[in-house]
C-alpha positions in Angstrom: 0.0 0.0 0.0 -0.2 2.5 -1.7 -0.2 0.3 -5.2 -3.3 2.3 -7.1 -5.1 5.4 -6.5 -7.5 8.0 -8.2 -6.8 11.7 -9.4 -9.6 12.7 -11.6 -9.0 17.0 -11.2 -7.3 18.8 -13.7 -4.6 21.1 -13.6 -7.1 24.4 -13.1 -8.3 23.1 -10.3 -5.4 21.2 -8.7 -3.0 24.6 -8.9 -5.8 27.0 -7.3 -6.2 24.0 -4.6 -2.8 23.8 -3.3 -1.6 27.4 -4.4 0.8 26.8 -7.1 2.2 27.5 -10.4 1.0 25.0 -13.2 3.8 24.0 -15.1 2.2 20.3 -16.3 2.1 21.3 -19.5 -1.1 19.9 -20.4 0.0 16.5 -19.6 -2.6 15.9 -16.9 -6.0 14.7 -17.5 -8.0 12.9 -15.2 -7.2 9.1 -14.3 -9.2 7.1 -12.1 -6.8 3.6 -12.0 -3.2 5.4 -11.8 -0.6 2.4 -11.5 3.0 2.5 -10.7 5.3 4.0 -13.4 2.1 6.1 -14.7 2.9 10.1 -14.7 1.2 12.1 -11.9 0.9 15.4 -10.9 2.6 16.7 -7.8 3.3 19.8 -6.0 6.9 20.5 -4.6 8.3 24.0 -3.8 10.7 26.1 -4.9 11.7 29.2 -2.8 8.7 30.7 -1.4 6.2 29.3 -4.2 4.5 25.9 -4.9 4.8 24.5 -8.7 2.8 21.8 -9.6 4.5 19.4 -12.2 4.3 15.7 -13.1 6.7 12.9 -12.7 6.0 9.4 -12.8 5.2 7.4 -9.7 8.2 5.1 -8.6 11.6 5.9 -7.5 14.4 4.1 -9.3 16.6 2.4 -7.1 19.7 4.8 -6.3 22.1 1.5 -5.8 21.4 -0.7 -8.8 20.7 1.7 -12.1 20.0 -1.2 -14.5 17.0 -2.4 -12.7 13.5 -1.7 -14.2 12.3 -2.3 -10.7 10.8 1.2 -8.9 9.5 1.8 -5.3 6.4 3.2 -5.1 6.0 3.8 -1.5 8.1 4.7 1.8 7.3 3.8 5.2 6.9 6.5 7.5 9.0 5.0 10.6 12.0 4.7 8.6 11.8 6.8 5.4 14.7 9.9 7.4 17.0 7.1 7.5 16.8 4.7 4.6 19.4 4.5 2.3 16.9 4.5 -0.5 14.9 7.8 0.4 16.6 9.8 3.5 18.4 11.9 0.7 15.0 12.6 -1.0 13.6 13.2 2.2 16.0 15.5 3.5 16.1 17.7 0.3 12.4 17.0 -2.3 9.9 16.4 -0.1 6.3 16.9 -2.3 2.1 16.7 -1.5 0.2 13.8 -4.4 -3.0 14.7 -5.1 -5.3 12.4 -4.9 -9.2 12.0 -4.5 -8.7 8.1 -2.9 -6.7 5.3 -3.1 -7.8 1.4 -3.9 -7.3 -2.0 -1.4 -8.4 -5.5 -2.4 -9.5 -7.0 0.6 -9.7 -11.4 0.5 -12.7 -13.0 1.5 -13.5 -16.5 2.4 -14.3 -18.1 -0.7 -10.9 -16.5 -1.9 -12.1 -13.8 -4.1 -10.6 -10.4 -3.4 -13.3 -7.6 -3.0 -12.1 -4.0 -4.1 -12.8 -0.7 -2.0 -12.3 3.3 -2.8 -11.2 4.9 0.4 -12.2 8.8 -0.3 -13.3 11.5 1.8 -16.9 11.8 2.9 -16.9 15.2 2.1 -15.5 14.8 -1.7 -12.2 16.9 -1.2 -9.1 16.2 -2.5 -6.1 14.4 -0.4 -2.4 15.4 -0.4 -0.4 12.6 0.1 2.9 13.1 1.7 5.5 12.6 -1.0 9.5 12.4 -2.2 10.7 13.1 -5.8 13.7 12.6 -7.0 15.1 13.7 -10.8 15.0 10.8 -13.1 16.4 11.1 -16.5 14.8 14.1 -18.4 11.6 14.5 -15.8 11.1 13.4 -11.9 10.0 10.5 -10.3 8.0 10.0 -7.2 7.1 7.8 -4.2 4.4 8.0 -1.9 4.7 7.9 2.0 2.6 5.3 4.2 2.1 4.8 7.7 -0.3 2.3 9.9 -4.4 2.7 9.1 -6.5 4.2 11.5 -10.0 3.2 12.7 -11.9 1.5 9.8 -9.1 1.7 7.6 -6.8 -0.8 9.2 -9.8 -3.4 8.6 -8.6 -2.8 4.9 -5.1 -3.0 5.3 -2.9 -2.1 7.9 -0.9 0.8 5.7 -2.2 3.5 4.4 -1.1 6.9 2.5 0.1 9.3 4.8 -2.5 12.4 4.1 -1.5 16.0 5.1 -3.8 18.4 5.9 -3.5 21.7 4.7 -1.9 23.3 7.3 1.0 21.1 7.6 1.7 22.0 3.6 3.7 24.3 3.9 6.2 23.3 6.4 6.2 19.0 4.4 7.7 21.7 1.3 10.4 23.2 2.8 13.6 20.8 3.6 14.8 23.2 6.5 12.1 21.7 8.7 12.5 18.6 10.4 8.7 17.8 10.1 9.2 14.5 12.4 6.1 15.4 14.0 4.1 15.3 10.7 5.2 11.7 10.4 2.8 10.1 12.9 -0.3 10.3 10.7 -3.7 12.1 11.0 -5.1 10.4 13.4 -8.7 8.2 14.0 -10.8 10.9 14.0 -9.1 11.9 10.8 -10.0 8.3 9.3 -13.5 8.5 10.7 -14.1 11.2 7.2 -13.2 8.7 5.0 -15.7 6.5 3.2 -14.8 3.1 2.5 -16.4 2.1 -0.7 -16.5 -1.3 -2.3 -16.3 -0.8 -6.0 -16.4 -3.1 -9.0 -13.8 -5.7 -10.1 -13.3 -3.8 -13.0 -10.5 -1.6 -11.1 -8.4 -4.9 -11.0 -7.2 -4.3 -14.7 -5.4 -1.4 -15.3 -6.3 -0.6 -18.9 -9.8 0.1 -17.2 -10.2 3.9 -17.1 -13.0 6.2 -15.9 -15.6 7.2 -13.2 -17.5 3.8 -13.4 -14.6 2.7 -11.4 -14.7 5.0 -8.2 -18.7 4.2 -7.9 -20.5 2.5 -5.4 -20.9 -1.4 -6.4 -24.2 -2.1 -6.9 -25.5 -4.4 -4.2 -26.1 -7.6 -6.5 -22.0 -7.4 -7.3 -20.9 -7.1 -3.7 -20.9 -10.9 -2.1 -22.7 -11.0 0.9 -19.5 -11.7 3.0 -18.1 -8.1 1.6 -21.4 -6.2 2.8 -18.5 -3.8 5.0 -15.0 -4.5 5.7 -16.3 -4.0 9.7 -18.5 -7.1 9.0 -15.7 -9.0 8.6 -12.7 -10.8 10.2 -9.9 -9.8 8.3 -6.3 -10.9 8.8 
């Protein structure tokens, strides 16, 4: 976790959100089943202002440069002093937009039911992030920590989201920010909706809203009626 997520705002809306420059270019279009190695906007900063820009999501790994192979996530309790991402961390920290991210949770009979976590309230997340440059762009990771409340019925990891006052101190690498590394919280968790979705998520040349809605209730087995129904790892 995080392996797929959702991001269906465009650049307008993104760069008057999170009060930056747009520099994407166009590139960014809405994309409701982003994947690792897919680009992706994010905002970093740059003296005093915020630039929103794309990269693609997954580090390469800094120790073997012939490897296809990319990481896609950082743990929270050891990102500062991991070889792979304590430069990153120290220097090009970033926020991912996002409007939710997917989990597949198993069930009994061995099928694995999809859910949309996404705020009640419809507003977008910033993910705590690292970038790094990568060839003739950027590439970036997202950060996770341990689930709160519902959430860890899903999976025990989850994006680490920043709200929007923390934003401006995640930016800027002469802040230490360990305090912004602990999470936001259960009562933070308890405005997130956890959604079952359709299957069709499972396929990443599926695109489009169908994906993020509600599964109807005759392709939701009865064992996957909530994630707090169940008994899960």
């Amino acid at each position: 976790m995080c392996g797929r997520y959702a991001n269906a705002r465009g650049a307008a809306e993104l760069s008057a959100f999170f009060e930056a420059y747009d520099e994407t270019g166009g590139q960014l279009s809405a994309a409701y089943n982003i994947a690792p190695t897919d680009p992706v906007p994010l905002v970093r900063a740059e003296g005093a202002a915020r630039r929103l820009s794309m990269a693609r999501w997954g580090l390469p790994r800094p120790w073997d440069r012939r490897s296809r192979q990319v990481m896609i996530n950082a743990r929270s309790e050891t990102v500062a002093t991991s070889r792979a991402f304590s430069a990153a961390f120290a220097r090009r920290r970033c926020l991912i937009p996002a409007d939710g991210w997917y989990e597949w949770v198993p069930l009994p009979d061995g099928v694995r039911r999809p859910y949309f976590m996404t705020p009640h309230d419809g507003a977008p997340l910033a993910f705590a992030g690292l970038w790094n440059p990568a060839g003739d762009g950027a590439a970036c990771a997202v950060i996770t920590t341990a689930a709160y409340g519902g959430l860890a019925e899903v999976h025990d990891r989850m994006p680490l989201v920043l709200p929007a006052p923390a934003w401006q101190r995640w930016l800027h690498s002469d802040d230490p920010v360990a305090d912004l590394l602990a999470g936001p919280g259960a009562d933070w968790a308890a405005g997130i909706e956890i959604r079952p979705v359709g299957r069709a998520v499972g396929d990443i040349h599926n695109d489009g809203p169908a994906l993020i809605a509600r599964a109807a209730a005759s392709q939701v087995p009865s064992a996957a009626a909530g994630p707090a129904e169940m008994t899960l790892f």
